[in-house]
MIDREN-614588 format. One record per residue: residue in three letters; x, y, z of N, C-alpha, C in turn. Coordinates in pm, whole numbers, plus 50000, padded with zeros to 5 digits. Example, Ala and Ser with C-alpha at 12.3 -4.5 7.8 and 13.67 -1.06 7.14 Angstrom:
% residues 2
ALA513194943150780512304955050780513204967050780
SER512854977550708513674989450714512905000350787
***
This chain:
% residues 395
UNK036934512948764037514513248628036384511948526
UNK036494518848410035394518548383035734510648222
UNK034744499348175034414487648146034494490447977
UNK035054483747919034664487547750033814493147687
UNK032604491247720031684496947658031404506747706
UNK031894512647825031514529047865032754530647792
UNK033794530847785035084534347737034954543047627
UNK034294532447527033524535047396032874547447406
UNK031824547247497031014554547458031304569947532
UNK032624570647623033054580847666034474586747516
UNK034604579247459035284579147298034344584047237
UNK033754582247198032304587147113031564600747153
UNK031804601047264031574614447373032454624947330
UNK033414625647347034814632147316034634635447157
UNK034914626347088034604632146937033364636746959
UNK032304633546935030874643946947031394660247007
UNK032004660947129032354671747173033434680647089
UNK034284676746997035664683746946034784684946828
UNK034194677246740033804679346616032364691446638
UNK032024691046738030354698146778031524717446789
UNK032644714046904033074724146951033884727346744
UNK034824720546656034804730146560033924735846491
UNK032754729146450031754732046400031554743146454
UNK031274748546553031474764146648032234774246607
UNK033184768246618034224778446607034334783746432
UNK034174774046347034134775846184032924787546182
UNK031924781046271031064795846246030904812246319
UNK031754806746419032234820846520033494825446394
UNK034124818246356034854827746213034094828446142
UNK034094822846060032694824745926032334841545987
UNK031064840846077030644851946099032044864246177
UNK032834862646225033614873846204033974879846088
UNK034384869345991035354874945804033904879945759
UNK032674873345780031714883445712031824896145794
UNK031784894845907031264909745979032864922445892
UNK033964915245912034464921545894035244925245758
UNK034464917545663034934923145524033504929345482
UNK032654925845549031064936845508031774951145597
UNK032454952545635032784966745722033934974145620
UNK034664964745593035974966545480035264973745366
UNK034604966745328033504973745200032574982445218
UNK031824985945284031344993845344031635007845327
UNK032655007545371033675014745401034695026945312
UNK034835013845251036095018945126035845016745028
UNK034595010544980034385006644805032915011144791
UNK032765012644675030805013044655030795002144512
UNK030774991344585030294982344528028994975444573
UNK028524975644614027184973744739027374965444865
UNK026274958844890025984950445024026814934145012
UNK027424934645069027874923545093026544908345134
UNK026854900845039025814893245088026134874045078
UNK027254875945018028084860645032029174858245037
UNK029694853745123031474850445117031584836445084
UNK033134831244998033464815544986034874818845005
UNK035654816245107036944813345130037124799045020
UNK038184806644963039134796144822040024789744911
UNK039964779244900041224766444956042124768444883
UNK042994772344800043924776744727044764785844720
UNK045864782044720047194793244732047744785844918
UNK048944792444953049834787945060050174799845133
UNK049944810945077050234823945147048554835545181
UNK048054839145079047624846145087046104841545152
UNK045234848445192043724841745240043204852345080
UNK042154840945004041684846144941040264841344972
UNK039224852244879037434846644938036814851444762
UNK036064844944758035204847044641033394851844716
UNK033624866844685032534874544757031444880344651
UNK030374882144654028854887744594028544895744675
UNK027874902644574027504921344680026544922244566
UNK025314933544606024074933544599024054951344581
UNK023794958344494023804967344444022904972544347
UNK021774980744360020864980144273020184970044205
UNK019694960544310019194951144266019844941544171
UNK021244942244152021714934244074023234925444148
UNK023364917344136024594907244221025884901844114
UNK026984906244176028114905144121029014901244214
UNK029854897144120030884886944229032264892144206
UNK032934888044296034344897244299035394887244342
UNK036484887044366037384881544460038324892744517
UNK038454888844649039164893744748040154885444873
UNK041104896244826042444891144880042584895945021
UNK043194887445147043984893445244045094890245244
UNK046034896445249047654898845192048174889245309
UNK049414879645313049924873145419050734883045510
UNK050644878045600050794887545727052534888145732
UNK052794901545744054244902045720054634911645606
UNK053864911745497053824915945362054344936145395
UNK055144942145285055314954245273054254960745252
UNK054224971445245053304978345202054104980845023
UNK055364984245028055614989044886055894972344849
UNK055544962744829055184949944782053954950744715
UNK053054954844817051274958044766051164968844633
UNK052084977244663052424983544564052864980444430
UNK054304972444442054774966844324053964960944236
UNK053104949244328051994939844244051124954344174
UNK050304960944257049464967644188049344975544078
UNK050804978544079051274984643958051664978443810
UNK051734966443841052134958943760050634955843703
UNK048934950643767047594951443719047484963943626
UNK047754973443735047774987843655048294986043519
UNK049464983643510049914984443403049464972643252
UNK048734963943323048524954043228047074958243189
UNK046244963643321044794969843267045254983443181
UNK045784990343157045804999343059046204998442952
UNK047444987142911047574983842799046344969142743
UNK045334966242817044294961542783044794945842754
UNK045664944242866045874926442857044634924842935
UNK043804919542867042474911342894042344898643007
UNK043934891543018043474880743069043624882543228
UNK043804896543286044294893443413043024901943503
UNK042784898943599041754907843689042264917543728
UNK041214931143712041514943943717041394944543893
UNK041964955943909041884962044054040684969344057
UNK039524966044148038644977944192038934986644281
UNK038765001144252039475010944295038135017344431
UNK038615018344550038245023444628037245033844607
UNK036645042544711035625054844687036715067944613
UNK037955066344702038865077144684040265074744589
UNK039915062244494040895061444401042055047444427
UNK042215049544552043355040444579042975026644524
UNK044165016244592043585005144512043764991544631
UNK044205000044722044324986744843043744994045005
UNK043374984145094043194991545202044024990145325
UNK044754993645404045754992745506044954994445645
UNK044954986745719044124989645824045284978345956
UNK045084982746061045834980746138044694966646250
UNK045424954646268044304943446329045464935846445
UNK044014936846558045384932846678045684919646674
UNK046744912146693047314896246703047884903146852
UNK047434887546945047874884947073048354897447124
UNK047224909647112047984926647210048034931647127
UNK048614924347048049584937346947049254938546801
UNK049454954346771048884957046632049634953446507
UNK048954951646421049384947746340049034949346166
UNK049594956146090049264964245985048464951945898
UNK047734949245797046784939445759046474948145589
UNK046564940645539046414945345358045164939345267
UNK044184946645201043244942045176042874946945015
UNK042374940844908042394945744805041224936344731
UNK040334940544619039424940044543039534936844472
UNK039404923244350039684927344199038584919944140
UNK038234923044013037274917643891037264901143915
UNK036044900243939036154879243898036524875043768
UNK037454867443803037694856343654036864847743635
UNK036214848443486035864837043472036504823643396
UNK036124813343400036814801743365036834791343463
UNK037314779443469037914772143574038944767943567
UNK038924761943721040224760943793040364747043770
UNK041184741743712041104728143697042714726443715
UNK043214730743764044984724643794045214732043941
UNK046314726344010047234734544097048334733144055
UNK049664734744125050484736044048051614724944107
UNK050664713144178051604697244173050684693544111
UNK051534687744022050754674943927049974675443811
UNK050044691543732049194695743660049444687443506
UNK048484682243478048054670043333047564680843284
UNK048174686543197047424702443095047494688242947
UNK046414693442889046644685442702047664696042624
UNK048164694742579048734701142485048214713542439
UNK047094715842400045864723442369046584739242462
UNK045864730742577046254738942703047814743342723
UNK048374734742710050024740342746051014748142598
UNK050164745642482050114757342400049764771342442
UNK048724771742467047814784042468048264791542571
UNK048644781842715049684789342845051164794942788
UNK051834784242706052704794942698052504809442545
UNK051244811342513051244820842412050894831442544
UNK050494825542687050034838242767051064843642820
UNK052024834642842053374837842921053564849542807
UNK053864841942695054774856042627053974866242600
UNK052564866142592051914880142572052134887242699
UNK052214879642849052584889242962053434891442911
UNK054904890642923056094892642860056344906642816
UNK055754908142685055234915742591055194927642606
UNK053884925142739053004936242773053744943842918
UNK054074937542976054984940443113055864951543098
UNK056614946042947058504945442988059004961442999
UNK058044967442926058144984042960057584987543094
UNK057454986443189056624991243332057934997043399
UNK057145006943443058165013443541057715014143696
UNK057595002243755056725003443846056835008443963
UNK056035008344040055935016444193056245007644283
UNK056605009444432057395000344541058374987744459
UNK058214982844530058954971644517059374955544591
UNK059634944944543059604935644593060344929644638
UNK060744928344762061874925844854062804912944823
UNK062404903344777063224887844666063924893744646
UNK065344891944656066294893144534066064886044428
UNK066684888644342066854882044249067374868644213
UNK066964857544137067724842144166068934844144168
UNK069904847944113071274848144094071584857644215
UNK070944864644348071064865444405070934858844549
UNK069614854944530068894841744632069904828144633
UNK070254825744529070804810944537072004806244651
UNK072684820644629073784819644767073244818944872
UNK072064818244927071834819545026070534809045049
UNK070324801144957069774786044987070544773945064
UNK071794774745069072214763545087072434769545298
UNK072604782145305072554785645443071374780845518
UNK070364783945412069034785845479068444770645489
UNK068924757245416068654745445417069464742745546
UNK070744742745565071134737545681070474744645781
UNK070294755945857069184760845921068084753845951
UNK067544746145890066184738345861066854725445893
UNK067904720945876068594705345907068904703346113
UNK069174717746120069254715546283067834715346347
UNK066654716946263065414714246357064914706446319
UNK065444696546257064184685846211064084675046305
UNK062754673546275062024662346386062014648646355
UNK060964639546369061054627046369060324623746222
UNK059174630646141058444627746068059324620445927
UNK058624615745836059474613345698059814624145586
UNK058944633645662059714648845552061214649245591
UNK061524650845739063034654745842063594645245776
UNK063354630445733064344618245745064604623945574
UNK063544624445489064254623445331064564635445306
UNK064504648145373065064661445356066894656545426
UNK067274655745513068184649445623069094638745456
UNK068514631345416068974620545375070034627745242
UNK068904634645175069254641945046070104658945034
UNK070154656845197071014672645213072084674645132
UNK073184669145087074674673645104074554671844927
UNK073364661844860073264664844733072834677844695
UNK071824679244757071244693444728072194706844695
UNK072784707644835074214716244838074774714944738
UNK074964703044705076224702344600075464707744467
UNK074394705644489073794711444315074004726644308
UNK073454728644421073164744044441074624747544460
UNK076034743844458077074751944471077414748544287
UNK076764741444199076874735744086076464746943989
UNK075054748744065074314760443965074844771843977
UNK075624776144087075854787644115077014790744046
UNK077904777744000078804773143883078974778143760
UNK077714775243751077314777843621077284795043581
UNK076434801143650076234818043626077564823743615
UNK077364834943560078244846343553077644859743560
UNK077634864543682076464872943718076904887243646
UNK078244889443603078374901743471077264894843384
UNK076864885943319075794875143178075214882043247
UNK074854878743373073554873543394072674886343410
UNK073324899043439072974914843462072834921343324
UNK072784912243193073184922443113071724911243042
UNK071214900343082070004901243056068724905343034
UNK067814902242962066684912442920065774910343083
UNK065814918343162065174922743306063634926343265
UNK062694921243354061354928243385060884923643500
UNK059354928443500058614921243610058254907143576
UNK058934900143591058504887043635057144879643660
UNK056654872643607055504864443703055834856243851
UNK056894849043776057514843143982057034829643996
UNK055404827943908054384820743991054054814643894
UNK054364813643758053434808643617053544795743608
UNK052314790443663052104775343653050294774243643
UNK049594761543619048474759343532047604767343629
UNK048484763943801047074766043899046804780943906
UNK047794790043845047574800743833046724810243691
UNK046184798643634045444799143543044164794943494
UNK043004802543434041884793243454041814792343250
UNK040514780343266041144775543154039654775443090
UNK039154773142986037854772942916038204767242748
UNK037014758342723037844751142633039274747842561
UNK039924745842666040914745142637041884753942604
UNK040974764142594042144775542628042454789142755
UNK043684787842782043544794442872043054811942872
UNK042234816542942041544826942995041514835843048
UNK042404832243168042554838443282043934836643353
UNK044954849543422046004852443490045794856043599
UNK046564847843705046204860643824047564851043920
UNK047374861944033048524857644146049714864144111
UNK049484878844122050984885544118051554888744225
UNK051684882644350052034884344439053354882944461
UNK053774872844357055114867444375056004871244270
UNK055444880844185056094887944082057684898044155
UNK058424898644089059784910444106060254911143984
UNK061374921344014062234922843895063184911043889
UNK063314905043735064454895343749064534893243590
UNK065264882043588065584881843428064284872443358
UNK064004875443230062714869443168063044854043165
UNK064464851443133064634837543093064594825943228
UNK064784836043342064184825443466062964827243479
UNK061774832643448060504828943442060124819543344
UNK060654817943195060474808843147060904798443182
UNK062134797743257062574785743339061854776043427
UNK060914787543518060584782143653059184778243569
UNK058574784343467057164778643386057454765243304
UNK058664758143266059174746543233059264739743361
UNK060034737943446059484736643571058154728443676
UNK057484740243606056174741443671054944735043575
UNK055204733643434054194724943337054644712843262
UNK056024714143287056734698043169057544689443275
UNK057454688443371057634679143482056764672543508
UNK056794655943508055934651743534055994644343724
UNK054374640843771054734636943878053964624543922
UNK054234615143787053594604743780054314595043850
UNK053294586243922054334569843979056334574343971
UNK056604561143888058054561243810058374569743784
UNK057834578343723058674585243637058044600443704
UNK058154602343827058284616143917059614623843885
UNK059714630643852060364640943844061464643743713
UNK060804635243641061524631943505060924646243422
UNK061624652043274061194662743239060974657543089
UNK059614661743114059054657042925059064669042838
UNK060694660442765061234668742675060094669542571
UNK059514662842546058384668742477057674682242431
UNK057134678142568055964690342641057284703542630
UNK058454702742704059014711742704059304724942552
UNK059764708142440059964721442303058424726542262
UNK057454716942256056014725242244055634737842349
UNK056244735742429056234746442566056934764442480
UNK058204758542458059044766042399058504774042254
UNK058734760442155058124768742035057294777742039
UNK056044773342095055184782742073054964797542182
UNK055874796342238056844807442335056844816642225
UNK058414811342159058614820442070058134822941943
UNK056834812841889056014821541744055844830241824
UNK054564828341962053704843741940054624857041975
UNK055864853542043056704870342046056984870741946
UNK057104861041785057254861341678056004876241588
UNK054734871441651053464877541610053084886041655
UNK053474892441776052974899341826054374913941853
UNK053884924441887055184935241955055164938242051
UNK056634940342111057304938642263058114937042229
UNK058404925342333060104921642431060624918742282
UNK060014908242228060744900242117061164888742166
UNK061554879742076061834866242113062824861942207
UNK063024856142236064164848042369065174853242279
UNK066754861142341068074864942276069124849942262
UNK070094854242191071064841342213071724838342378
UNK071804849142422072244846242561071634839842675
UNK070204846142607069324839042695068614825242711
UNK068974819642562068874803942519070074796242573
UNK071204803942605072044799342632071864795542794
UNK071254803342837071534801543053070024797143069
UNK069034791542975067594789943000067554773443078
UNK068694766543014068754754243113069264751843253
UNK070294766343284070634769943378069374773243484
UNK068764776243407067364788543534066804775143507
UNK066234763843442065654754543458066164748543646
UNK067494744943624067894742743749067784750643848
UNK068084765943813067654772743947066464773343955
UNK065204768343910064114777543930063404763544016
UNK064114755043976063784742344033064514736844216
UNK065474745544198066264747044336065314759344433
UNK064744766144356064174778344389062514774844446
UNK061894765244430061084755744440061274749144560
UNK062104741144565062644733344630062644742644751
UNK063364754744748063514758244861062614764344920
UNK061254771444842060324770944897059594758944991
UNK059454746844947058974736044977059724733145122
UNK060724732245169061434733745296060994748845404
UNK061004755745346060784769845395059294768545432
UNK058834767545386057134765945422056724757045528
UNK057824744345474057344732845618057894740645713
UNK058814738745745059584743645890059234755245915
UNK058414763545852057644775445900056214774045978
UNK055534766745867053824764045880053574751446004
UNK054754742045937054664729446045053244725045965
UNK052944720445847051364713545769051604699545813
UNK051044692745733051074679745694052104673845617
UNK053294666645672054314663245625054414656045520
UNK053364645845498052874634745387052964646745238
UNK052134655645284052084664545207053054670245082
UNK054284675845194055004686645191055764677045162
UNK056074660245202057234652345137056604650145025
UNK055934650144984055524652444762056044656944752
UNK055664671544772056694683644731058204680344691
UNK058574677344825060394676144845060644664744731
UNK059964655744762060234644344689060344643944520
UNK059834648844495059234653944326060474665644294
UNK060884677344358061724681444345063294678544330
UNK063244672444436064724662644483064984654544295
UNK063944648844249063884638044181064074647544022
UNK063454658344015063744666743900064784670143933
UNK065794675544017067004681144005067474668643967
UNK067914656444005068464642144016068234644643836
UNK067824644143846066464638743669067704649643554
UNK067644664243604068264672143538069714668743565
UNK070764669543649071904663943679072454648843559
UNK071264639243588071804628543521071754633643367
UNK070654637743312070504638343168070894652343096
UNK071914660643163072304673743141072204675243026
UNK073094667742977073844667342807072554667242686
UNK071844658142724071174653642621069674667142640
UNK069324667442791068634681142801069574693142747
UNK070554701442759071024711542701070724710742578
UNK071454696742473071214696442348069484696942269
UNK069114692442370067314694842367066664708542318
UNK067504717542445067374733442391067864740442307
UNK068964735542231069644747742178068794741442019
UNK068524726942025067584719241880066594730041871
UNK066254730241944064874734141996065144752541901
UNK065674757341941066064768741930066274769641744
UNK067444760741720068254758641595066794756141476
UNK065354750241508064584746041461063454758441434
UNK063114767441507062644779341515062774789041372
***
């Protein structure tokens, strides 16, 4: 039997060996994604030599890398996307069309698509998983500059900042709402999706395990339901079809934004863009910047932040031409999409665990913070509705 101090040092052995063996393996990848996005480029772009890759820790779906290439003696940097596995091809499409369309009407803040040797704007190439092939999506665009100083739990924007985000929302808005775009994006629409959250949560209730995500997901089920048969209450999907429709952002929150003195700079992450109504993107961007996810007061909504959110929504569609300002109908169901966009959240946050299987500690923030804004919205309906329509009446 062997004695404590070999014990130890056969412990010490073992880690030396797993941490020595990832260290390996990080660089047996490393050097594959170079070999094989220096071949990608190569290939299909004349942008030059590939000569640095930085895989971005950021985002939940897509693999993104912040790459430099070497071209006449001069070095430029790019970012590059690999699309999550599964993805359409007329998805790749939809998004791209939608850049397209924002690089020609010269919205400045979003990264352009670099266009291939032969025009196109994405590359399709087929990559084997376990045998089998498998179609793989790859695309180019302009570096942003600015920084990244938020994700999109927990984002502390100053005012400054959560001004200036929503003058970007509505200049996308603006600039979008005429596109006639190409493919398309398989989401239904919220007022379509919502019926089919409360299926897809119980689904997720028959596999849960032992962790504390399973126990406070498990605990808070039959509220959830009940909201989500609440919100669905609420719509009138004749209203809700006769809303002002575009492409969507999907995704508009700080981390999808980079920021430079205080003002924001930079757009990107249209991945999660579709057609849907404008007033649930402003929804799910209330949501996503006037929730707070402090200690106590997690999931509470700072009505505050929210009418500064708002107002200055609607000066700049005030200042600028497009869509035009938020309609009466649409002030009217905007506290509605607050709740769905927040159920819509939510159900991402379940969907992801019981897919990915991450870090539960994690992913119960998520749930937890959500759970607590719907709770948050439920209790203080009245006095939130009356919040918005002030809000509106003051304009």
């Amino acid at each position: 039997m062997l004695d404590l101090v070999d014990l130890n040092e056969l412990r010490c052995l073992v880690e030396n060996l797993v941490l020595s063996a990832q260290v390996l393996q990080e660089a047996i990848d490393r050097n594959y994604i170079t070999g094989r996005l220096s071949s990608i480029l190569s290939e299909y772009y004349e942008i030059g030599e590939l000569v640095n890759v930085r895989r971005l820790d950021r985002g939940y779906v897509n693999v993104s890398y912040e790459i430099e290439t070497l071209k006449g003696g001069k070095r430029n940097r790019y970012f590059l996307r690999r699309y999550k596995r599964g993805i359409r091809e007329e998805e790749v499409k939809f998004e791209h069309s939608i850049i397209k369309h924002l690089m020609t009407k010269s919205f400045s803040l979003s990264a352009g698509l670099i266009k291939r040797k032969d025009g196109l704007s994405y590359v399709k190439t087929v990559e084997m998983t376990q045998g089998e092939g498998e179609e793989a999506y790859f695309a180019v665009f302009q570096y942003l500059h600015g920084e990244d100083k938020y994700t999109w739990d927990n984002p502390v924007c100053s005012d400054t900042e959560l001004e200036d985000s929503a003058r970007v929302l509505a200049q996308y808005h603006s600039t979008v709402y005429d596109l006639k775009p190409e493919g398309r994006r398989y989401e239904p629409r919220i007022v379509e999706l919502l019926p089919t959250i409360s299926g897809n949560l119980m689904k997720y209730a028959k596999r849960t395990g032992s962790t504390k995500f399973d126990a406070y997901f498990l605990k808070n089920l039959d509220y959830i339901l009940t909201v989500v048969d609440r919100t669905l209450g609420q719509i009138k999907k004749a209203e809700y079809d006769k809303l002002p429709h575009l492409a969507i952002h999907c995704d508009f929150h700080p981390g999808n934004l980079k920021y430079k003195d205080s003002r924001a700079v930079g757009l990107f992450d249209f991945d999660w863009s579709k057609i849907d109504s404008r007033c649930f993107d402003v929804g799910l961007a209330i949501t996503y910047f006037c929730s707070t996810w402090e200690g106590k007061e997690d999931g509470d909504l700072l009505l505050d932040k929210m009418v500064l959110f708002l107002l200055t929504y609607e000066e700049e569609l005030k200042r600028i031409q497009g869509i035009g300002p938020l309609q009466e109908k649409e002030i009217e169901y905007l506290p509605v999409m607050v709740k769905a966009s927040n159920l819509y959240v939510l159900n991402w946050d379940v969907d992801d665990y019981y897919i990915k299987k991450p870090n539960p500690y994690e992913y119960l923030i998520y749930l937890q913070h959500n759970v607590r804004f719907m709770r948050w919205l439920e209790n203080n309906w009245n006095n939130f509705v009356y919040t918005v329509k002030k809000t509106f009446r003051e304009i």
